[in-house]
C-alpha positions in Angstrom: 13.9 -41.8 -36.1 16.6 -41.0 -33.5 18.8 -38.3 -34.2 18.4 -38.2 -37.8 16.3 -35.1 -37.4 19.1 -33.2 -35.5 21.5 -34.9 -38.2 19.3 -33.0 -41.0 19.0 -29.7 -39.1 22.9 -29.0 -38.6 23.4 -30.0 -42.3 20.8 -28.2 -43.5 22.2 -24.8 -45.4 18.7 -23.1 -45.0 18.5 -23.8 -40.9 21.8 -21.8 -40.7 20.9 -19.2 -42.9 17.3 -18.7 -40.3 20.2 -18.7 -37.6 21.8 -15.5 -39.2 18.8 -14.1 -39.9 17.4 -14.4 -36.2 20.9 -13.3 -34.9 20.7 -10.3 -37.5 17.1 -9.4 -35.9 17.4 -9.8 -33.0 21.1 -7.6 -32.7 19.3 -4.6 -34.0 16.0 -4.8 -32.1 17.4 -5.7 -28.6 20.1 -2.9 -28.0 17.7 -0.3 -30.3 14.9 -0.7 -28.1 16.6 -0.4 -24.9 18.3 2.1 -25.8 15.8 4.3 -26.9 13.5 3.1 -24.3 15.7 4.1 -21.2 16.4 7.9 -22.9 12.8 7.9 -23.3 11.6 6.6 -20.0 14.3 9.7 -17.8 12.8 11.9 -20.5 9.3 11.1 -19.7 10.2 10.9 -15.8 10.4 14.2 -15.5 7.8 16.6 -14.8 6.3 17.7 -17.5 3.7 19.5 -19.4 1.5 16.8 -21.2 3.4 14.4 -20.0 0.7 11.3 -19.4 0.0 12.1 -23.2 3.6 11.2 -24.4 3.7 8.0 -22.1 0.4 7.4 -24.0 1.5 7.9 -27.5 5.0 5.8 -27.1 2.6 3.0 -25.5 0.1 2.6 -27.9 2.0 0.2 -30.5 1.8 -2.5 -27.5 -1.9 -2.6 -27.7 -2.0 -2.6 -31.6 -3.3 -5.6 -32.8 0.4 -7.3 -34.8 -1.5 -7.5 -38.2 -2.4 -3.9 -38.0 1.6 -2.6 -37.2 2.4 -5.0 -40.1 -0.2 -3.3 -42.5 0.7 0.3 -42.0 4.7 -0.3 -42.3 4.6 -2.6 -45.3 2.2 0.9 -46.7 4.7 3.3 -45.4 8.1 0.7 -47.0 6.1 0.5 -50.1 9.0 1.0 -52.9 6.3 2.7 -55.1 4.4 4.8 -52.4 5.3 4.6 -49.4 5.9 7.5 -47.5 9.8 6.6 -45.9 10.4 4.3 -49.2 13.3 7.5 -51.1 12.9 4.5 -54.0 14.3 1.9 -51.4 12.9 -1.6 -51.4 12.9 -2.0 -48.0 11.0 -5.5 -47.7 12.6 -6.9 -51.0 15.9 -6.3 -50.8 17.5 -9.3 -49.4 20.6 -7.3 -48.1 18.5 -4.8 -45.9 14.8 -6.7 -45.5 15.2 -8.2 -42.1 16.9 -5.1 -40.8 13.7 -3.1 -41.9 11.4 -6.0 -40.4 13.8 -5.2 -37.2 12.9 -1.4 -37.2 9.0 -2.3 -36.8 10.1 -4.8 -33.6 11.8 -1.6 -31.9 8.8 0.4 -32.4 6.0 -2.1 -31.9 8.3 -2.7 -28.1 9.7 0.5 -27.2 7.2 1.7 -25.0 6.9 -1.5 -23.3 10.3 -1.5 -22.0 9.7 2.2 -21.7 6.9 1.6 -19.1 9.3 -1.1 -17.1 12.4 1.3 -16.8 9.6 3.9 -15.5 8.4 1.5 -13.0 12.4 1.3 -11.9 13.0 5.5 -12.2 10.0 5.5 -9.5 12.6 3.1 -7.2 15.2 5.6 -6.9 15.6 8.4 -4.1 15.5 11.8 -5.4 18.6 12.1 -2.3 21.1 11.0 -4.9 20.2 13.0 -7.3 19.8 16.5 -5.6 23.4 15.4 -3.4 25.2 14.6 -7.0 23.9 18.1 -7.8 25.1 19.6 -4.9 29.0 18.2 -5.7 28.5 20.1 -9.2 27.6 17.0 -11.1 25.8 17.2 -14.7 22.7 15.5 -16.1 24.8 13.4 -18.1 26.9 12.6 -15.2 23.9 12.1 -13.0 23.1 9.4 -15.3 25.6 7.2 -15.7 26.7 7.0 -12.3 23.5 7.2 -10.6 20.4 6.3 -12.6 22.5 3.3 -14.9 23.8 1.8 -11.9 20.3 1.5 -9.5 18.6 0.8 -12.6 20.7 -1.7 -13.5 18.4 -4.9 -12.4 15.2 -3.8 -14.2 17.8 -2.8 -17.3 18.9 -6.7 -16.9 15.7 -8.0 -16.7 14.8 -6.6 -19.5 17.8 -7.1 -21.5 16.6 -11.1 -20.9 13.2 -10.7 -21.9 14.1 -9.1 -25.0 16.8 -11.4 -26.5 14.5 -14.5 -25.9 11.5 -12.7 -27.6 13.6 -11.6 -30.0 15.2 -15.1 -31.1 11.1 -16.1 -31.4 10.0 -13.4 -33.5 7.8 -14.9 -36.7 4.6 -12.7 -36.4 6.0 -9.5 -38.1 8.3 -11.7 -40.6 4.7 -13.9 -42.1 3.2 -10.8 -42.5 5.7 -8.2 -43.8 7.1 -10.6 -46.2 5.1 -12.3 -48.5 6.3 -15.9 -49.7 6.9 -14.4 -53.3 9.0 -12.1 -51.6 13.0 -12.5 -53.0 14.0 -11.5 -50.0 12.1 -14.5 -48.2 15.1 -16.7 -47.5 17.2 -13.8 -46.1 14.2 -12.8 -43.4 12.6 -16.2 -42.7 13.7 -16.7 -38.6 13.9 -20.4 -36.8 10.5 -20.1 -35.4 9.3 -19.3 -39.2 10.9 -22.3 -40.2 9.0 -24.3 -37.5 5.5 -22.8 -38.8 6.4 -23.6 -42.2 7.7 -27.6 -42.0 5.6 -28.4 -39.2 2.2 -26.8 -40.3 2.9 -26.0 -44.0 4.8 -29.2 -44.4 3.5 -31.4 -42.1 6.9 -32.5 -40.9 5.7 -32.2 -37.2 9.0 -33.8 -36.3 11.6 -31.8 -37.9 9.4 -28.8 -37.6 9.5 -29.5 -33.4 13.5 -30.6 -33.8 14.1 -26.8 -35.2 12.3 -25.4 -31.6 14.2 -27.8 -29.6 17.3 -25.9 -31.1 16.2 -22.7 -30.7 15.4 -23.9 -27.3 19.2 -24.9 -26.4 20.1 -21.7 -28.0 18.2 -19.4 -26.2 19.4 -21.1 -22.9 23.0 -21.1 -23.7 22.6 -17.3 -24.4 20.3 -16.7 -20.9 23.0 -18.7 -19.3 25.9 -16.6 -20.3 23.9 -13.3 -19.2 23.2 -14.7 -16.1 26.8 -14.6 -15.2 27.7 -11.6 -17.1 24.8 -9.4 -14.6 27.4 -10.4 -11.6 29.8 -7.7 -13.6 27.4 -5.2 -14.0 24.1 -5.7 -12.5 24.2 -3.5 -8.7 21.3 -4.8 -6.6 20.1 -2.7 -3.2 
């Protein structure tokens, strides 16, 4: 039918609204997880008692099987009984719901980055460190001049990784909110949207015209941090 698909999709109220919900995600997740993954990862880099046993602990969401993660933290957001609800409908308020949905992606993927910014602590000379030292610097100073700057490409790369998975999240959304769920149309994310008119609705065409979109989307936005690494991205 031509274009009419891409006609319907930039018309279509409940496409934008996925948008801001996938933007909404995904601006919570990305900079959470990195954050707390990089403090976590010079934390963990140092020697330390028990310290294979923390690297363990913070890795262990990785391997959980998705259904699992979404089970225990729908328990623990339970407005009734869970045990972080304080009377808070986390999953049904439409105002908050997709920012809870986003707290379960930065812990089901913080020690995964955590692991890659280990792999790139292991790159960099103790020299600077003990020099820096020397001249009277401070941890903190340490690491932002030092560690920040060499760790930059591994910091970049996964800075990438994590705003495409990011804009394809679905897994946690299907199973943390239920289709009853008021809060549905304020959590539901483009690639949801493509499970639920191609497979639901058997649209297979608009359903693949909503990825082809995301598609353009997410390559716009890997475009634009591809020149912005020149600025900030130091490589050996």
């Amino acid at each position: 039918i031509g274009l009419q698909n891409y006609q319907k999709v930039f018309a279509d109220k409940e496409i934008w609204q996925a948008l801001i919900n996938t933007f909404k995600y995904a601006i919570v997740e990305v900079p959470f997880s990195i954050v707390i993954a990089l403090v976590l990862a010079v934390l963990l880099n140092r020697k330390m008692k028990g310290r294979s046993i923390y690297r363990t602990i913070i890795f262990l969401p990785m391997v959980a099987a998705p259904a699992a993660v979404a089970m225990v933290w729908r328990w623990l957001f339970n407005s009734d009984y869970g045990l972080i609800n304080v009377h808070v409908n986390w999953v049904s308020n439409p105002k908050i719901a997709v920012f809870a949905v986003a707290i379960i992606g930065v812990w089901s993927i913080i020690g995964y980055n955590m692991v890659l910014f280990l792999a790139g602590l292991q790159e960099i000379p103790r020299d600077y460190y003990e020099a820096a030292e020397i001249d009277g610097a401070t941890g903190v100073n340490a690491f932002f001049n030092i560690t920040v700057p060499l760790l930059s490409p591994t910091i970049f790369f996964v800075l990438v990784t994590r705003v495409i998975g990011s804009l394809q999240v679905f897994d946690l959304i299907y199973m943390v909110i239920d289709k009853s769920n008021p809060a549905l149309t304020k959590t539901q994310s483009l690639v949801y949207l493509f499970y639920k008119y191609a497979f639901i609705n058997k649209n297979m065409g608009y359903g693949a015209t909503i990825v082809v979109v995301l598609l353009i989307i997410t390559m716009i936005l890997t475009v634009f941090q591809m020149i912005g690494q020149k600025k900030w991205v130091f490589y050996n």
